[in-house]
NUKOLDREN-302018 format. One record per residue: x, z, y of N, C-alpha, C in turn; chain; residue number from 0. Coordinates in steps of 0.05 Angstrom, whole numbers, padded with zeros to 5 digits, always signed. Layout:
<pts>
PT     n.x     n.z     n.y    ca.x    ca.z    ca.y     c.x     c.z     c.y  chain    n
PT       X       Z       Y       X       Z       Y       X       Z       Y      A  NUM
...
</pts>
This chain:
<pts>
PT     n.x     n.z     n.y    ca.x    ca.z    ca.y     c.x     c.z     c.y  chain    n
PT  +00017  +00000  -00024  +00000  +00000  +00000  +00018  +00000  +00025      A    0
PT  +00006  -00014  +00045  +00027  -00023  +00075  +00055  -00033  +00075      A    1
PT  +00057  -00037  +00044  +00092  -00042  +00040  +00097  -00069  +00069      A    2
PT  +00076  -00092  +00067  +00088  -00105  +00076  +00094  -00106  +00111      A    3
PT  +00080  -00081  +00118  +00087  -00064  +00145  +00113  -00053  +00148      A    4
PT  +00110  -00032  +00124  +00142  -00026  +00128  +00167  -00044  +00120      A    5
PT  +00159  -00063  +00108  +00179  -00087  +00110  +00193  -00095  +00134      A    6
PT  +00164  -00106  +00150  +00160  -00121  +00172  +00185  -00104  +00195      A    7
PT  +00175  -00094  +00201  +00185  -00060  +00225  +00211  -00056  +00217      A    8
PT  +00215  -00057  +00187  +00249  -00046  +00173  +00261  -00080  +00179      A    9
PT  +00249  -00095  +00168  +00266  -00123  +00181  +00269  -00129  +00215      A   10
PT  +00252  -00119  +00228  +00251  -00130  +00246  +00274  -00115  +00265      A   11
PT  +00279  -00098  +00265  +00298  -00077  +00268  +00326  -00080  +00249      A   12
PT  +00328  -00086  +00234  +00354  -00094  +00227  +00354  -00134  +00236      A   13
PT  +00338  -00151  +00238  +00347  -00179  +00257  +00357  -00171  +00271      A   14
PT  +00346  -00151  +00299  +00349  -00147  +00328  +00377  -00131  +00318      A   15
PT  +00387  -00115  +00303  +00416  -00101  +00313  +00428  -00120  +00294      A   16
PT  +00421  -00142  +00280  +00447  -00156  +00281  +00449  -00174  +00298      A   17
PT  +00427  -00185  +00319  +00430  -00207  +00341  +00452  -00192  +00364      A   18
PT  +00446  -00164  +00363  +00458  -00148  +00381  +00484  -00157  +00374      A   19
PT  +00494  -00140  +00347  +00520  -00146  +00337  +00535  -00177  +00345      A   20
PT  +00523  -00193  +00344  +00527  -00222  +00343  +00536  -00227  +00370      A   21
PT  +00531  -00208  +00390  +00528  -00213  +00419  +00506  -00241  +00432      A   22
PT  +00499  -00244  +00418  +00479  -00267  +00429  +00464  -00250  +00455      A   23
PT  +00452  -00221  +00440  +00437  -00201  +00468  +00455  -00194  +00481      A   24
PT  +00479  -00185  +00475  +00501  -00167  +00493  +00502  -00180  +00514      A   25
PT  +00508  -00211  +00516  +00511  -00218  +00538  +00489  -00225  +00563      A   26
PT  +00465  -00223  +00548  +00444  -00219  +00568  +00440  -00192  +00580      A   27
PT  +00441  -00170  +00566  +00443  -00139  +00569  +00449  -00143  +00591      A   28
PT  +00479  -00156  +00591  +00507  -00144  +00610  +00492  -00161  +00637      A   29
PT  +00480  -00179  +00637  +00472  -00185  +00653  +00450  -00177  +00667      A   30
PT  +00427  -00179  +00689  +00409  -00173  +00705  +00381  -00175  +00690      A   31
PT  +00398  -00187  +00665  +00356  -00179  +00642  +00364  -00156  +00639      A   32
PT  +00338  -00141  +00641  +00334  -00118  +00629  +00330  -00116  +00594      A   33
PT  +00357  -00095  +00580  +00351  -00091  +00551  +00327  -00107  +00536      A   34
PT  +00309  -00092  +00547  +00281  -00100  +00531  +00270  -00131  +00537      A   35
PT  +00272  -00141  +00560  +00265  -00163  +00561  +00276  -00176  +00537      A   36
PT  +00303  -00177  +00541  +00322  -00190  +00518  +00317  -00195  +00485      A   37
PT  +00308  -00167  +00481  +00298  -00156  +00461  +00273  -00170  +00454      A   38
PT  +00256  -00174  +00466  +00238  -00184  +00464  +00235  -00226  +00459      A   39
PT  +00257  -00226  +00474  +00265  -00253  +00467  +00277  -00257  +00443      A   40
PT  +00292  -00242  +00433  +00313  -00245  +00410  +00286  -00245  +00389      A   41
PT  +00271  -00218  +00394  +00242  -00220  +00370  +00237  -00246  +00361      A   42
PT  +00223  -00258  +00379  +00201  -00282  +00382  +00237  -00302  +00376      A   43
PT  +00251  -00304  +00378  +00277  -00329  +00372  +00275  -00323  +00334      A   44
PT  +00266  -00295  +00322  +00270  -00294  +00294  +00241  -00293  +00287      A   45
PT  +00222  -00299  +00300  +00200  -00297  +00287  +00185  -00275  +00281      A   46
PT  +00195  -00252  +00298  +00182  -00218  +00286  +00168  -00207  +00307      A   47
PT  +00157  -00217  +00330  +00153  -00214  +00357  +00119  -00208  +00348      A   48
PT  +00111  -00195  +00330  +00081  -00187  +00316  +00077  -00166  +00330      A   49
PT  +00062  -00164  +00349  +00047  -00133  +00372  +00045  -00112  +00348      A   50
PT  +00027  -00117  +00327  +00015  -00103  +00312  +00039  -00079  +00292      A   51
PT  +00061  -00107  +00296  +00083  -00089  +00273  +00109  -00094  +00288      A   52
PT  +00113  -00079  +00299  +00138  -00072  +00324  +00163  -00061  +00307      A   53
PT  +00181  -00067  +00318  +00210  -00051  +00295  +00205  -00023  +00300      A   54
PT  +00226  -00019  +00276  +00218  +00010  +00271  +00230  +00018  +00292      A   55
PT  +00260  +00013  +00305  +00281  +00025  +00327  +00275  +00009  +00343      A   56
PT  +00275  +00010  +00371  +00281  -00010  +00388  +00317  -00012  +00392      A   57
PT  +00322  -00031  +00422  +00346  -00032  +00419  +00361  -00007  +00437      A   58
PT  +00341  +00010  +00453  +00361  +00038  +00465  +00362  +00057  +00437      A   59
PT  +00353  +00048  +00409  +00363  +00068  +00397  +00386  +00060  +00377      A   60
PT  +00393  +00034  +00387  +00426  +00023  +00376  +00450  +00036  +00390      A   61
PT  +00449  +00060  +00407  +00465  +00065  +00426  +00494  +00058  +00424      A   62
PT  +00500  +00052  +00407  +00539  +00031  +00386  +00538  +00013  +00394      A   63
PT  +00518  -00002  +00413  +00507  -00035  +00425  +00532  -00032  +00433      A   64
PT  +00528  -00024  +00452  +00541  -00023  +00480  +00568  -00012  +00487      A   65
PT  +00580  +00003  +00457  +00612  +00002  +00462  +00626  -00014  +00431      A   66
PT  +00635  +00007  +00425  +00656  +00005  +00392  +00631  +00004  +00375      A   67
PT  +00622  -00035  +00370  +00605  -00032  +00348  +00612  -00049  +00322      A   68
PT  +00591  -00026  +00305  +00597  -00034  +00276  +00569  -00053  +00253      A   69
PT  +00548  -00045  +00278  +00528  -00067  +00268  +00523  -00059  +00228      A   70
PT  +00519  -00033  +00225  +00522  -00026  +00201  +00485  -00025  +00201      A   71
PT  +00472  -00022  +00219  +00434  -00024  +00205  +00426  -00040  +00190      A   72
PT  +00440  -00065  +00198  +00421  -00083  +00176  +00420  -00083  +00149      A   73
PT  +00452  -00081  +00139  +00460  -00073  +00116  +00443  -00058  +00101      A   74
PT  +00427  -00038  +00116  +00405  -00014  +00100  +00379  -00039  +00086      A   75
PT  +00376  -00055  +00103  +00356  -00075  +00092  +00365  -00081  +00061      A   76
PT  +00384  -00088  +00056  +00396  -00099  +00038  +00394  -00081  +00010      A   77
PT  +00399  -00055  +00012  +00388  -00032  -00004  +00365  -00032  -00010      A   78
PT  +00336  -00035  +00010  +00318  -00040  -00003  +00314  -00064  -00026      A   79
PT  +00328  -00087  -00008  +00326  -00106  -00032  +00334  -00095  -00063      A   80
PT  +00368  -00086  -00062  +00368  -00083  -00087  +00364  -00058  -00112      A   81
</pts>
């Protein structure tokens, strides 16, 4: 029951901190978009941008964005898989 909720929210949250990782967002961050705007673009660029089923973390709770990062969340996805 709801698995495919908590799928949704657990994927959607590990795309967004590995787009982070990737710097694709970093360099919007660093720029005059605001975090979340960005965030919100990167969503809708992977297809997870669903009102109903929002990531589990947003991106102020990656707080590793933004210095010495290791981009280790997504990896947890991968555990459920196996």
């Amino acid at each position: 029951f709801n698995q495919g909720f908590a799928t949704t929210e657990y994927l959607s949250a590990a795309l967004l901190d590995l787009r982070w990782h990737l710097r694709e967002g970093a360099a919007a961050a660093a720029s005059a978009t605001p975090v979340l705007d960005t965030e919100a673009r990167l969503l809708k660029e992977e297809g997870v941008d669903f009102a109903p089923v929002p990531p589990r973390y947003r991106s102020p709770y990656f707080s590793h964005m933004m210095g010495d990062y290791s981009a280790g969340y997504y990896a947890y996805i991968w555990s459920e898989v196996l």
